[in-house]
Structures are given as C-alpha cells and as structure tokens.
Backbone as a ProteinNet text record, in pm:
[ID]
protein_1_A
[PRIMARY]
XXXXXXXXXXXXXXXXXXXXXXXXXXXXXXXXXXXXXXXXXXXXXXXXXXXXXXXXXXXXXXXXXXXXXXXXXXXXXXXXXXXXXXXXXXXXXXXXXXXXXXXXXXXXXXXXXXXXXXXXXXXXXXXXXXXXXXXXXXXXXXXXXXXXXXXXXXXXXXXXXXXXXXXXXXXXXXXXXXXXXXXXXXXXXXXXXXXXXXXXXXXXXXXXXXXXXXXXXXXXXXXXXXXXXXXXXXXXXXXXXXXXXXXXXXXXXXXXXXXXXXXXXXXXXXXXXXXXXXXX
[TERTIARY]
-231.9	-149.4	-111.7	-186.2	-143.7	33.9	56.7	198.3	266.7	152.2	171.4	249.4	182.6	197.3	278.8	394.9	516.2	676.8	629.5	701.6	693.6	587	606.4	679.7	654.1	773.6	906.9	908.4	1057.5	1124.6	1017.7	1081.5	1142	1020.9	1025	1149.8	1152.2	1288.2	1427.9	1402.8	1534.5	1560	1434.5	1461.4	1479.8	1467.4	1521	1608.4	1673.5	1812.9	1943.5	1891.6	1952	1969.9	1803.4	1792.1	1907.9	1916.7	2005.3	2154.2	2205.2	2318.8	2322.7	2261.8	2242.1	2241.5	2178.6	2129.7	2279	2312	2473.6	2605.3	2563.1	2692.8	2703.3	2549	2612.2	2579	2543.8	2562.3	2724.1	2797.1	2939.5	2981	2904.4	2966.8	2939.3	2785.6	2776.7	2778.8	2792.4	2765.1	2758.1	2902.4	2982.5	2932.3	2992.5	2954.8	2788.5	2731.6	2585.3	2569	2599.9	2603	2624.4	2631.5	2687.4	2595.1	2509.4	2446.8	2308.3	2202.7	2076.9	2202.3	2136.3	2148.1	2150.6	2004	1945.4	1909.4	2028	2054.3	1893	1856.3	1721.6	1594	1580.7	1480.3	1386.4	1282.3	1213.2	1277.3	1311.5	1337.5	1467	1571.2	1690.1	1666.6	1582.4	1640.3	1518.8	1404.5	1349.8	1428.9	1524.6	1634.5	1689.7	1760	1870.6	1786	1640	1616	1583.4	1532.3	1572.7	1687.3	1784.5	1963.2	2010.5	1986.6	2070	2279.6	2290.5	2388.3	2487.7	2597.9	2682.6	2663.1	2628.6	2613.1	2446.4	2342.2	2240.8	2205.6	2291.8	2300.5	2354.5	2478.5	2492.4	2434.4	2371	2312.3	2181.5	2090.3	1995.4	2052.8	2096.3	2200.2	2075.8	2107.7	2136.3	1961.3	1900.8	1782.2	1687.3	1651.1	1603.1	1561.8	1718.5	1734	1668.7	1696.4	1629.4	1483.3	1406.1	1314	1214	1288	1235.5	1242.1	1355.4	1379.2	1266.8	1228.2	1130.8	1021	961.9	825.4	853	927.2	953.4	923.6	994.3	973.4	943.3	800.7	676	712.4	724	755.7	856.1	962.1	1087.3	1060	1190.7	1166.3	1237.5	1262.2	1304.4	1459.4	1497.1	1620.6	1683.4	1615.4	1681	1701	1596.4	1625.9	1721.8	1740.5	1828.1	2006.5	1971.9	2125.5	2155.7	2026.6	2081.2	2058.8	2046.1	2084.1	2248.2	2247.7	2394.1	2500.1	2440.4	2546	2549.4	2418	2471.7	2507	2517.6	2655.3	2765.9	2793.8	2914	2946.7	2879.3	2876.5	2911.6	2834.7	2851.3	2965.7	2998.1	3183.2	3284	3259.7	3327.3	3367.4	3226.5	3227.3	3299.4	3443.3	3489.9	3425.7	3343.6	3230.2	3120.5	3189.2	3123.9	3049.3	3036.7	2941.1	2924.2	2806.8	2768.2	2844.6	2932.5	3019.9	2856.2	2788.1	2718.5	2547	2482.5	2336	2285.7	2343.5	2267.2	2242.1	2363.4	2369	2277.4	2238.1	2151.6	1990.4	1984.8	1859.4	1833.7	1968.6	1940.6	1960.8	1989.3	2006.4	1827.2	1786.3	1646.7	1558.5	1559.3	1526.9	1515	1629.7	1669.9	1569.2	1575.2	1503.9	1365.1	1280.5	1195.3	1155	1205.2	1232.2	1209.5	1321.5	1350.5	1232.8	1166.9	1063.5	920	939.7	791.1	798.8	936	948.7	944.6	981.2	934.8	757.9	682.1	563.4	501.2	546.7	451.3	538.2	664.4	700.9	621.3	575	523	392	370.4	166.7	189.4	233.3	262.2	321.3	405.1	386.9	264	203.6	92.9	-12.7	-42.6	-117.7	-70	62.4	120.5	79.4	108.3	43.7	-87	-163.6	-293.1	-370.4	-348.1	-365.5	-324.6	-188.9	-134	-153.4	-219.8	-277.1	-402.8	-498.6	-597.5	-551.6	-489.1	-459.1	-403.7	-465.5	-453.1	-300.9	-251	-145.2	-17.8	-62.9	51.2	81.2	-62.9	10.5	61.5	34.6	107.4	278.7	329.2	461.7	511.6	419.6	496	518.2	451.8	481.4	626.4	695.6	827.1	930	1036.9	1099.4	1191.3	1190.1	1353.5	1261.3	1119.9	1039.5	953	971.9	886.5	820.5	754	597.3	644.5	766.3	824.4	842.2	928.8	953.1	814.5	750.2	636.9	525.1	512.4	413.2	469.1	591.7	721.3	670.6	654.8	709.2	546.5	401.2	295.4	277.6	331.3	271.8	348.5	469.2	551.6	494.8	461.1	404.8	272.2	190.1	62.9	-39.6	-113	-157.3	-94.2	-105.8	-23.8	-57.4	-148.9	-237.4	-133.5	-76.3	-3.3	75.7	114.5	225.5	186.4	228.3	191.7	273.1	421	536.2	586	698	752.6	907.2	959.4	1042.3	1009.2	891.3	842.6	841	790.3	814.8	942.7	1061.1	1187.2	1215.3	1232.8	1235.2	1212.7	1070.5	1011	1085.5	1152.5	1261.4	1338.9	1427.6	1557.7	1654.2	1642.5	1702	1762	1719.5	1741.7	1871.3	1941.6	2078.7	2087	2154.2	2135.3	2215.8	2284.6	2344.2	2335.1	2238.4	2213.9	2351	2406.3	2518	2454.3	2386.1	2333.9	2250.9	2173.6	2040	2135.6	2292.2	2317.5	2386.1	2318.5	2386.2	2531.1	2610.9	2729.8	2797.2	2779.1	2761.7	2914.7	2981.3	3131.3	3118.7	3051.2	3073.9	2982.5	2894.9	2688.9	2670.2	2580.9	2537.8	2363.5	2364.6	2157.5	2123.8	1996.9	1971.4	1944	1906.3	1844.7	1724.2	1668.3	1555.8	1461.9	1327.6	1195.9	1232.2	1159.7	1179.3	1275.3	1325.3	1454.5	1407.6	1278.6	1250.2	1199.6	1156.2	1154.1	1290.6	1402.3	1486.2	1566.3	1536.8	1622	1502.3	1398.2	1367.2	1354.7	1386.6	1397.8	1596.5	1644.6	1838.9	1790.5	1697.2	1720.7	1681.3	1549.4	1510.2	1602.3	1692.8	1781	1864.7	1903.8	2004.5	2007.2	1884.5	1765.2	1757.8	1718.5	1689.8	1853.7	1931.6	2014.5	2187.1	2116.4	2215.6	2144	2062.8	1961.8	1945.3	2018.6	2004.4	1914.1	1882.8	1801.5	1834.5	1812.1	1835.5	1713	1695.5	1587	1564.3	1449.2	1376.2	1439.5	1411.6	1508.6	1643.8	1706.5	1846.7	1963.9	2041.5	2159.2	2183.8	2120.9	2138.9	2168.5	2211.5	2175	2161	2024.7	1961.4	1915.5	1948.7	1924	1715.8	1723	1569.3	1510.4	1552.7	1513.2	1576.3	1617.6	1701.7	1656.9	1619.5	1576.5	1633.8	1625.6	1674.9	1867.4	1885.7	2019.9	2118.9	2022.8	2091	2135.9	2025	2053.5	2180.4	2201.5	2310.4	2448.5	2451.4	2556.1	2599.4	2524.5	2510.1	2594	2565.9	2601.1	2721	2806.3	2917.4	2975	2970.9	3043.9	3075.9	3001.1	3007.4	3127.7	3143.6	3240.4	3201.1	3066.4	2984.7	3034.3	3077.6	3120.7	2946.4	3007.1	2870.4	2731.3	2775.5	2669.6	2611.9	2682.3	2634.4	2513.8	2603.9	2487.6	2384.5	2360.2	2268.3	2125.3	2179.4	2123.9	2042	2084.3	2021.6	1955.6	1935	1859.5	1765.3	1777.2	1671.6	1561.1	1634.5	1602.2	1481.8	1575.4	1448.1	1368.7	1380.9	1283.9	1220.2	1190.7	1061.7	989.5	1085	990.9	903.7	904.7	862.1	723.1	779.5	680.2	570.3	611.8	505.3	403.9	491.3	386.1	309	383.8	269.3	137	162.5	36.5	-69.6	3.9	-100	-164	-68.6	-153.6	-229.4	-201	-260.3	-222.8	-142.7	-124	13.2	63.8	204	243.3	384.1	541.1	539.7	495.5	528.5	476.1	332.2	288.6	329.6	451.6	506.1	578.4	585.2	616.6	778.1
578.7	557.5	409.3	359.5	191.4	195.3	95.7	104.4	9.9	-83.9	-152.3	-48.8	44.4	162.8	213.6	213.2	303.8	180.7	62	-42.7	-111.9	-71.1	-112.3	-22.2	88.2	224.7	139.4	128.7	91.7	5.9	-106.6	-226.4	-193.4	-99.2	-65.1	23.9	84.3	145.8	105.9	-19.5	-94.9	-171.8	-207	-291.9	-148.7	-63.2	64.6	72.3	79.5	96.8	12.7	-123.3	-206.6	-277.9	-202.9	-203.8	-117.8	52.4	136.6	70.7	-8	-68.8	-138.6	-257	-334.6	-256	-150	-73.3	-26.9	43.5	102.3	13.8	-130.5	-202.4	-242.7	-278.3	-243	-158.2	-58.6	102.2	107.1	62.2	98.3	-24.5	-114.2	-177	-185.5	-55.1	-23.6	106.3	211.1	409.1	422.9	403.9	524.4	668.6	742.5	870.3	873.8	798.6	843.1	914	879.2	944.3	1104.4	1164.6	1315.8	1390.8	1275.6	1356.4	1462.2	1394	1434.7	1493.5	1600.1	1648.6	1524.8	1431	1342.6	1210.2	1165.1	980.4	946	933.4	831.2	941.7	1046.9	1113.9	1017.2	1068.7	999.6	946.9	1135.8	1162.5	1104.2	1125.1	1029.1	840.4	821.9	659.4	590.7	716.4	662.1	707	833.1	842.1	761.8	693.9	565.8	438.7	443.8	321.9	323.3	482.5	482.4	456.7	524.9	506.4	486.7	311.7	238.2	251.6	262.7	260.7	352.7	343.8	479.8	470.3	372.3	343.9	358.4	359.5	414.5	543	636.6	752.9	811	804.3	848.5	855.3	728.6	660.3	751	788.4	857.9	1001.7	1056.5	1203.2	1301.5	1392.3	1501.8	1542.2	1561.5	1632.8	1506.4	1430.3	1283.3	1277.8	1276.2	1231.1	1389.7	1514.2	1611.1	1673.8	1564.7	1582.1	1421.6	1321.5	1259.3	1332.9	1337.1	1423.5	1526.5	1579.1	1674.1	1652	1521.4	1448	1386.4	1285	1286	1343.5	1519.3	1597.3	1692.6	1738.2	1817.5	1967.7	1953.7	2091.3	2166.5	2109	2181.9	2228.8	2324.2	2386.2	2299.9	2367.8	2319.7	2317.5	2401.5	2468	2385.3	2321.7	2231.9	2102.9	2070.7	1926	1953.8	2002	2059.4	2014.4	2087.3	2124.8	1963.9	1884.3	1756.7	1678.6	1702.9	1579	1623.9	1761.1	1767	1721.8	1691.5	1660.9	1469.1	1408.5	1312.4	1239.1	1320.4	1331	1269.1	1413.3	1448.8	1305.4	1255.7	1118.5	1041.5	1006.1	866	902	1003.2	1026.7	988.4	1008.3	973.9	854	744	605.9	545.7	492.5	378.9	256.2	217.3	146.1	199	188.2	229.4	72.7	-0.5	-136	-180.4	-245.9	-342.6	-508	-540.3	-653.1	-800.3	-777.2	-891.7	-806.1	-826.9	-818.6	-848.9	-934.6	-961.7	-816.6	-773.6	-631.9	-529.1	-540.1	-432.7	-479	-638.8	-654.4	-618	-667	-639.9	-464.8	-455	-263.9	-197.6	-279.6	-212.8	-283.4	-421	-424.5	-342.4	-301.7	-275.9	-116	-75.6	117.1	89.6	-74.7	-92.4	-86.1	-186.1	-193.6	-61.6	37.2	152.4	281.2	267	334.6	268.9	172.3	94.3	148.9	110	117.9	283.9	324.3	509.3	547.1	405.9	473.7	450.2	341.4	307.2	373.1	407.3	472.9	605.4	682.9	801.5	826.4	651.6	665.3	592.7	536.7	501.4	649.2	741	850.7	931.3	941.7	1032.8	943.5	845.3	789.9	801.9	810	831.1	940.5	1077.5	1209.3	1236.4	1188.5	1218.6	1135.7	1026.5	968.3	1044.5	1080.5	1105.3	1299.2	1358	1455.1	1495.5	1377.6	1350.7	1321.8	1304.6	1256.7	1414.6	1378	1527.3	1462.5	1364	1347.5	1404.3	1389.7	1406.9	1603.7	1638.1	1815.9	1813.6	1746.5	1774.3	1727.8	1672.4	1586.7	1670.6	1724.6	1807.2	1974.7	2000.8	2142.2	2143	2059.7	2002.9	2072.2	2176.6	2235.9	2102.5	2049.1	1956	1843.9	1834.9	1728.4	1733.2	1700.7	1667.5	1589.7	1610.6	1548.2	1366.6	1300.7	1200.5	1128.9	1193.9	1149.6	1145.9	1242.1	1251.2	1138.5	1114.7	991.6	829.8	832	730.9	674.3	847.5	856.8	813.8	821.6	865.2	680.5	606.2	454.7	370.7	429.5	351.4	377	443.9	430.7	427.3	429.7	411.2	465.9	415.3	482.1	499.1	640.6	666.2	626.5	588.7	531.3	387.9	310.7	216.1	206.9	369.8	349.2	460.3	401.2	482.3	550.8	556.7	628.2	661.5	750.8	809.8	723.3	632.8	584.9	414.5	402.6	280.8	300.7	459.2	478.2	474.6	516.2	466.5	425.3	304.7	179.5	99.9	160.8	87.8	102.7	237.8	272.7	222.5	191.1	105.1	223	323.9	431.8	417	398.4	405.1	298.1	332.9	279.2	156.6	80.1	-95.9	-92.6	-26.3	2.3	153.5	172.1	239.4	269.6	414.4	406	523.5	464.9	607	687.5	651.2	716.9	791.9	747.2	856	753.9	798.9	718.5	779.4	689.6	711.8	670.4	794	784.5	736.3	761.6	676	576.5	512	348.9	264	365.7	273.2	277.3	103.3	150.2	132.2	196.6	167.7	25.6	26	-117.4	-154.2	-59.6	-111.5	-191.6	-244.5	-329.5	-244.5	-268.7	-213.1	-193.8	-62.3	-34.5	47.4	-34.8	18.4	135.2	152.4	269.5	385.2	345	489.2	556.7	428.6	492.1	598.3	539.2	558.7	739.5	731.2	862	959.4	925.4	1007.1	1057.8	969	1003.9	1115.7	1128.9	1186.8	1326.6	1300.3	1390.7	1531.6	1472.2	1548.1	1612.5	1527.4	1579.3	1730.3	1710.7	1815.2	1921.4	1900.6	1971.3	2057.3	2056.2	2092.2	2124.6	2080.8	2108.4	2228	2152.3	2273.4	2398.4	2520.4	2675.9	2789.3	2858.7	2991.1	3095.9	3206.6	3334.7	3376.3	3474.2	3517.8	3613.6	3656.5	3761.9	3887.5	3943.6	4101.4	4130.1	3995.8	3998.9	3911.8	3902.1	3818.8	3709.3	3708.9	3570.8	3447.4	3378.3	3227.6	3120.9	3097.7	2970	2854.2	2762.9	2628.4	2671.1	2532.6	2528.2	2459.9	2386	2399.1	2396.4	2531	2620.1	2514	2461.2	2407.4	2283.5	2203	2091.4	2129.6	2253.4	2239.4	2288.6	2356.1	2379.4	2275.2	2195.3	2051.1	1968.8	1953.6	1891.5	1978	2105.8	2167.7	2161.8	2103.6	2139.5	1973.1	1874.1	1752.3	1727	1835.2	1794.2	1879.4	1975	2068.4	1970.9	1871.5	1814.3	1616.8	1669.5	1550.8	1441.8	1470	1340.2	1340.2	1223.7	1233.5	1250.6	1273.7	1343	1210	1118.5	1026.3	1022.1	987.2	984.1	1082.5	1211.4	1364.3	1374.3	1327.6	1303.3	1150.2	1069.5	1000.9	1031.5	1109.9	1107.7	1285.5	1353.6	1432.9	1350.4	1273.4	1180.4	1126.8	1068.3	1058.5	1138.6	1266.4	1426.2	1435.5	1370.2	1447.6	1361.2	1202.4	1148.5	1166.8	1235	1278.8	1400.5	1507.7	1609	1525.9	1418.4	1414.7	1327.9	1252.6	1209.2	1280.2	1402.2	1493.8	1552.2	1587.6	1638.5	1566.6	1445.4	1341.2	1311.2	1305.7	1284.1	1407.8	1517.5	1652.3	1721.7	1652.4	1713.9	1852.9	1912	2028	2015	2183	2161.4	2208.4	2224.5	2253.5	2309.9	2451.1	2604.6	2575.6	2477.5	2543.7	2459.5	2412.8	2266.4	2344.7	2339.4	2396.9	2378.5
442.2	323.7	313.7	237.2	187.7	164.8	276.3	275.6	114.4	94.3	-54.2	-162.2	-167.9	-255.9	-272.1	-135	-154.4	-173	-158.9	-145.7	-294.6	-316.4	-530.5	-553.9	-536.6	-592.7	-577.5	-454.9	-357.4	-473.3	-509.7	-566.9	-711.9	-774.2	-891.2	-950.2	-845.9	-847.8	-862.3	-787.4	-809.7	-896.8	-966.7	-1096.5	-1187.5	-1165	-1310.1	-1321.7	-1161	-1154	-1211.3	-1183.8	-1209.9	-1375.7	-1410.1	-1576.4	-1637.3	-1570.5	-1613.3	-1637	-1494.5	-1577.9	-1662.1	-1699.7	-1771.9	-1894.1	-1937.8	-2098.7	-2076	-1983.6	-1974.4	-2035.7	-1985.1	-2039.6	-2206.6	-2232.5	-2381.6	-2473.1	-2425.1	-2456.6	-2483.3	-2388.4	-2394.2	-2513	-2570.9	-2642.8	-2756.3	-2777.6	-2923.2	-2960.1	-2840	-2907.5	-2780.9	-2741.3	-2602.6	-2655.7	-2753.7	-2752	-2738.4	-2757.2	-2739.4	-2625.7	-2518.1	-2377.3	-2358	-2474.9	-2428.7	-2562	-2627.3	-2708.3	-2593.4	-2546.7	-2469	-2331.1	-2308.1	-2149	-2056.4	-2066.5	-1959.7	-2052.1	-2015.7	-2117	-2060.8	-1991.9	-1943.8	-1987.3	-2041.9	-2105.6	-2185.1	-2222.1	-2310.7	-2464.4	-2480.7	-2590.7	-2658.3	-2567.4	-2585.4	-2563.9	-2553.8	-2552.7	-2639.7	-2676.4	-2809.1	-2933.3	-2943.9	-3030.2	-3062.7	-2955.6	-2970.6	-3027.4	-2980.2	-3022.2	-3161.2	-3246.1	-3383.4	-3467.8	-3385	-3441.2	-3361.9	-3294.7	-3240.1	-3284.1	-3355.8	-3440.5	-3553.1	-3511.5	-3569.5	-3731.3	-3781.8	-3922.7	-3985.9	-3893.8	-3923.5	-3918	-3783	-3816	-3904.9	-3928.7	-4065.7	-4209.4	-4162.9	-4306.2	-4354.6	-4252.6	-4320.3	-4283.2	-4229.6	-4208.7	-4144.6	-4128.8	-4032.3	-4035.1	-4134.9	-4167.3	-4114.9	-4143.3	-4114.6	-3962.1	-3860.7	-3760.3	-3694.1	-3708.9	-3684.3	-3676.2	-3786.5	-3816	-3692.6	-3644.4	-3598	-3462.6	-3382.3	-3261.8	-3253.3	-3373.2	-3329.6	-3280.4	-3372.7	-3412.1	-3249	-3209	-3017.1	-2946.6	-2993.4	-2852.3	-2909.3	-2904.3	-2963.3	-2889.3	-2791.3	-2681.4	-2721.6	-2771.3	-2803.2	-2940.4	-2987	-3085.4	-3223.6	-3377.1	-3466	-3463.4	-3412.6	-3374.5	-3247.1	-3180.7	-3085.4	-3114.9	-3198.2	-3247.8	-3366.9	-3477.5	-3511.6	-3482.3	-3330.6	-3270.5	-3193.8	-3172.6	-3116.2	-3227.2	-3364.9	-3472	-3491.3	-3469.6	-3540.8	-3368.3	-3286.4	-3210.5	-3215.2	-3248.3	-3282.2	-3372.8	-3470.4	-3600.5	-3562.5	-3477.1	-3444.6	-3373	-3261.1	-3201.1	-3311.2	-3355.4	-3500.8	-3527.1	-3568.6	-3643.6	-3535.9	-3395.8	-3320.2	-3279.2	-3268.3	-3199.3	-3252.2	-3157.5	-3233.7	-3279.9	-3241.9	-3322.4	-3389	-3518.3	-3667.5	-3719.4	-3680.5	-3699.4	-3592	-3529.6	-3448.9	-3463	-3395	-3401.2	-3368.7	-3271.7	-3262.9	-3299.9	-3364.1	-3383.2	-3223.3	-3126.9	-3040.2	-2924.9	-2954.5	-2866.7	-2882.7	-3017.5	-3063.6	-3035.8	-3006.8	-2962.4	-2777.9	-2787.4	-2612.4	-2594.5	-2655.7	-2660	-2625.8	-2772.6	-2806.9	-2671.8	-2608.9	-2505.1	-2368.3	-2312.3	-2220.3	-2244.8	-2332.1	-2386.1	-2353.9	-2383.1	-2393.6	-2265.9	-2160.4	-2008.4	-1969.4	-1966.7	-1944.4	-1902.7	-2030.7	-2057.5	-2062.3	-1976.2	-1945.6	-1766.1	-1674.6	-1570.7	-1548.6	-1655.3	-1596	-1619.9	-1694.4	-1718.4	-1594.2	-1581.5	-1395.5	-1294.5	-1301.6	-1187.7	-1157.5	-1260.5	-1321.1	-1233.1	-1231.2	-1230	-1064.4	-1038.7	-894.9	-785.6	-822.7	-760.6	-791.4	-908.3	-885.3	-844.7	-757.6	-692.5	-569.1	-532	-368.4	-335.7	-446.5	-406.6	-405.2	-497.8	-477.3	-341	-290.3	-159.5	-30.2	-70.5	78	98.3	-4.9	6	44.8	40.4	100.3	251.7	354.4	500.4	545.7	606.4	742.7	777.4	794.3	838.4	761.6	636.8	547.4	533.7	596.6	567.2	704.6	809.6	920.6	943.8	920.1	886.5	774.5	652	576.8	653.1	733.5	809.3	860.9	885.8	969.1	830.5	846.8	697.4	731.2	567.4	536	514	504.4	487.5	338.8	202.6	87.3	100.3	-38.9	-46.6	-31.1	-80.7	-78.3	9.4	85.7	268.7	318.4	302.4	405.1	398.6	293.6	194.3	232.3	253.4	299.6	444.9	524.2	678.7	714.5	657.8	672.5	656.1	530.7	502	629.7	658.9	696.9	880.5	930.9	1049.7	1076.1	982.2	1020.2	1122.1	1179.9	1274.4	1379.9	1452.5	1546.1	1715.9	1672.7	1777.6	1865	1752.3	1778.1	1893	1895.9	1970.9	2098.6	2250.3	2368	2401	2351.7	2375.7	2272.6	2244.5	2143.6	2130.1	2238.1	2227.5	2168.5	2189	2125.6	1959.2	1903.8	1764	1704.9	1780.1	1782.8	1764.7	1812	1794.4	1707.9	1631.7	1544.8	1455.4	1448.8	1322.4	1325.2	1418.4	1426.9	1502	1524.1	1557.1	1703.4	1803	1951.1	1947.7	2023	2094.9	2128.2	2111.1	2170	2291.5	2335.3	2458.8	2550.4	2646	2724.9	2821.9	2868.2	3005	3056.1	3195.8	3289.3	3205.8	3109.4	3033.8	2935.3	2935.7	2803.6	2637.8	2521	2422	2413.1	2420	2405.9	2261.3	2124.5	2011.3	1965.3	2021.9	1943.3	1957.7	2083.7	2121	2062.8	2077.5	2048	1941.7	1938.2	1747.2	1780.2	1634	1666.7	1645.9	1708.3	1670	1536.6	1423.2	1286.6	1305.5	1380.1	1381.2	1332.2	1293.6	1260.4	1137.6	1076.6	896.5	871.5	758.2	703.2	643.3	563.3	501	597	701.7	807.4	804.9	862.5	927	794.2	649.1	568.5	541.3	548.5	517	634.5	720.2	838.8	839.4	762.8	771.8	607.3	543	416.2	451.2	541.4	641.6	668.9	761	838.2	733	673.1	567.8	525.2	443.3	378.1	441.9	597.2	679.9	748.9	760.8	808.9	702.5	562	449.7	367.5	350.7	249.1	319.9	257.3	304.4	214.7	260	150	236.5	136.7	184.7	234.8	342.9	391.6	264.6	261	154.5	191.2	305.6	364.5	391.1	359.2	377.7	336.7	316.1	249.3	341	434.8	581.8	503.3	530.4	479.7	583.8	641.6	741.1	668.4	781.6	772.8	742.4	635.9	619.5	749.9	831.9	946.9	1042.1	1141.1	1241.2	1353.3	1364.8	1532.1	1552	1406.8	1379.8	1370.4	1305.2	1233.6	1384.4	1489.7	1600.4	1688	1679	1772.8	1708.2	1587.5	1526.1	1494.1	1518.4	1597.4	1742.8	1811.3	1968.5	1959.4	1876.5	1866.2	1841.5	1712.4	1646.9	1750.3	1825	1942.9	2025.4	2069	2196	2130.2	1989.8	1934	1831.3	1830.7	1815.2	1626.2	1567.9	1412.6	1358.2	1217.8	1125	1155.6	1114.8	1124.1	1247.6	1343.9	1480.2	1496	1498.3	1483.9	1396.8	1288.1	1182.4	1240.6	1341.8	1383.6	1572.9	1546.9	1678.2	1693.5	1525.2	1455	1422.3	1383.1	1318	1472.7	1554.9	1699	1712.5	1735	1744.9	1673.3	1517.9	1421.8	1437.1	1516.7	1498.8	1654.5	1719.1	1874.9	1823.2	1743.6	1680.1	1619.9	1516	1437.3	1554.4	1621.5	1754.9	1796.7	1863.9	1937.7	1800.2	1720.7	1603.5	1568.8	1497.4	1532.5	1617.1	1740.1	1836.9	1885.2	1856.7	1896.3	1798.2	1643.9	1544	1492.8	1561	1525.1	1391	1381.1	1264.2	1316.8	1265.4	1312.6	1390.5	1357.5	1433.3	1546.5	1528	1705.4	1816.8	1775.4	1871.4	1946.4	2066.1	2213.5	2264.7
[MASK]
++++++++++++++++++++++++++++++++++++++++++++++++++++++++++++++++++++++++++++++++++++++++++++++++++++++++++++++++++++++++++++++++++++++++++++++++++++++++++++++++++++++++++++++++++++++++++++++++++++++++++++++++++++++++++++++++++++++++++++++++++++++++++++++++++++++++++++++++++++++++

C-alpha cells in the first residue's frame, strides 16, 4: 500500500476541514438559518442549494415552486415531495435570517468560493478512498489485519501503508516503537502507566489508528443473534482493558497499552499470515 496515498487523504482532509470553517464563518454572516435547512450542511445537494440562493432575498425572490423545482433537478434520487418539503423549509429560513440583504457583495463571493472549494475537496476525497480500497483489497495483508474485530476497511489501509513490509522488523517491540507506543521509562520490565509516558516517536498515523483501533474495539457492542447478550466487538481485546482499569490504570493509559497488544496481534498475524481466530 503506497503510503503516498493515504497521506494525500491525510492532507486533504485537513484542508476540508479547515475550508469547513472558513465557509462556516461567513455563512454566519450571510444565512445563519441556512444551517437547519439540509439534514447534512456539507451534502452535495445543500451547498449547491446555497450556491443557487446564496441569499435571504433571492430566496424569496423567486419563491417556493422555483427553489423546489431546482432541489429536485440536484437531487435526482429523492422524491417531488421531498424537495418540496426542503424549499418550504428554506422559506421558512429566509423569513427568519436576520440578514434579509447581504451588507458586503464580498461575502457572497467568498461564500460561492468556499462551496466551490468544498465540493472540489469532496470530489478527490471521494476518488482517493476508492483508490485506497481498491489497492488495499488487492494485499493479502489488508484481509488479514481486517480479521482483528474493531478494525475497518480505513484503519486497516492506514495500519497496512503505514508499516509496510513486515519483514522490516525482527521483533514485535521494534514495531512498537516504530509507533511511538512503548514506554520511555522502563522499572523492573514493568510500565508504570501513571508515571510513564510513551515515547510518540515513529508515526503519528500508526499510533493514531491503532488508539481509533481500540476504541472501536472495546466501545462498539452488538447483540449476539440467539440472545439479548451485549459483547464487546472484540472480547479478547475488551478483556485485557478491563484487567487494566481493575488494576487502576486511567482510561488513556488502558487504551494505550491495548493498542500495545493490538500491534503484538497484528505482528504475529503478518508474519504468520494467518487471521484473527487462529492466533494462539
């Protein structure tokens, strides 16, 4: 897995994010209520809306049938009756916004910018994951690391660029390491988790999808099929981080030295080739 691949995501991501505030701040300074018209402000459909009726005075202006009839022509999948029900809610918006005119023209350019941004960075975010999946579905590695429960196609594609060949490494505490995970202070072979911090050295994105890892793994519950039970999606993992918080250790601590385990797991998996279940 070309580690390039998951580190454009990485980047790309953060310029969306950071686009999102930016469209957010003067969102708030031309159609606050816009925000409660769409379910999902960052949809397609909502922020090519807005970029039709930027403005509480253009919505009104062509009214209810107009703006219903474009929403539709947007979003082909939905029905007449839904676009419909979201022209008349952003009516209802326009009647609301205390800004009934745009005070500077410049807002409304940087408005229509930022939508433009918006929805360019979701087209490649779009096509950059379905190139992570279709790659990292091809690697024997990636169904093995995904056999591990509390592990997606995401993490695994993450966990798969970000360590590479496993060959690299002759020990499992050397992969450790590489994460940043292992203890910077050793006492008598034991980490002593109130006192000790990890080192952080190696990749931040291992260590960060191996902590998302655990999470997943030991939060996320389902019911068994024959019974009302409710287990951890992965029991082996969620026992060790009980056995952790029993013995004092605060949440993070215990969540880190899960993470510890879950890359000694994913070690022997690799080098033995096998999946989850048949790990000893």
């Amino acid at each position: 897995m070309p580690v390039n691949l998951t580190r454009q995501h990485e980047n790309i991501t953060g310029m969306f994010v950071q686009t999102k505030l930016q469209f957010q701040t003067v969102l708030d300074q031309v159609f606050p209520e816009y925000c409660g018209v769409f379910g999902a402000l960052y949809s397609d459909v909502s922020l090519l809306t807005l970029q039709a009726f930027p403005t509480s005075e253009e919505v009104l202006k062509v009214g209810e049938e107009t703006i219903a009839n474009k929403i539709k022509e947007l979003c082909k999948s939905r029905s007449q009756t839904w676009a419909n029900s979201q022209a008349e809610k952003l009516i209802a918006a326009a009647t609301q916004n205390p800004f009934q005119e745009a005070l500077y023209p410049s807002l409304i350019l940087s408005l229509n910018m930022y939508i433009k941004m918006l929805l360019e960075y979701k087209k490649h975010l779009s096509k950059l994951e379905d190139e992570i999946d279709a790659l990292a579905k091809s690697i024997e590695e990636y169904k093995i690391i995904q056999s591990i429960p509390g592990i997606g196609e995401k993490i695994a594609a993450t966990i798969i660029s970000e360590i590479g060949e496993i060959d690299r490494f002759n020990h499992p505490k050397k992969l450790v390491a590489f994460a940043g995970i292992d203890p910077s202070v050793f006492e008598s072979g034991t980490f002593k988790g109130t006192l000790n911090r990890i080192t952080k050295r190696g990749s931040s994105r291992l260590r960060h999808a191996l902590y998302m890892a655990v999470k997943c793994a030991i939060r996320d519950c389902r019911k068994k099929k024959t019974t009302d039970e409710i287990i951890p999606r992965n029991k082996r993992l969620r026992e060790f981080y009980d056995k952790k918080r029993e013995e004092g250790k605060p949440f993070k601590v215990a969540v880190i030295a899960c993470a510890n385990k879950l890359l000694h797991w994913i070690y022997a998996l690799l080098k033995s080739k096998s999946a989850f279940q048949d790990l000893a």
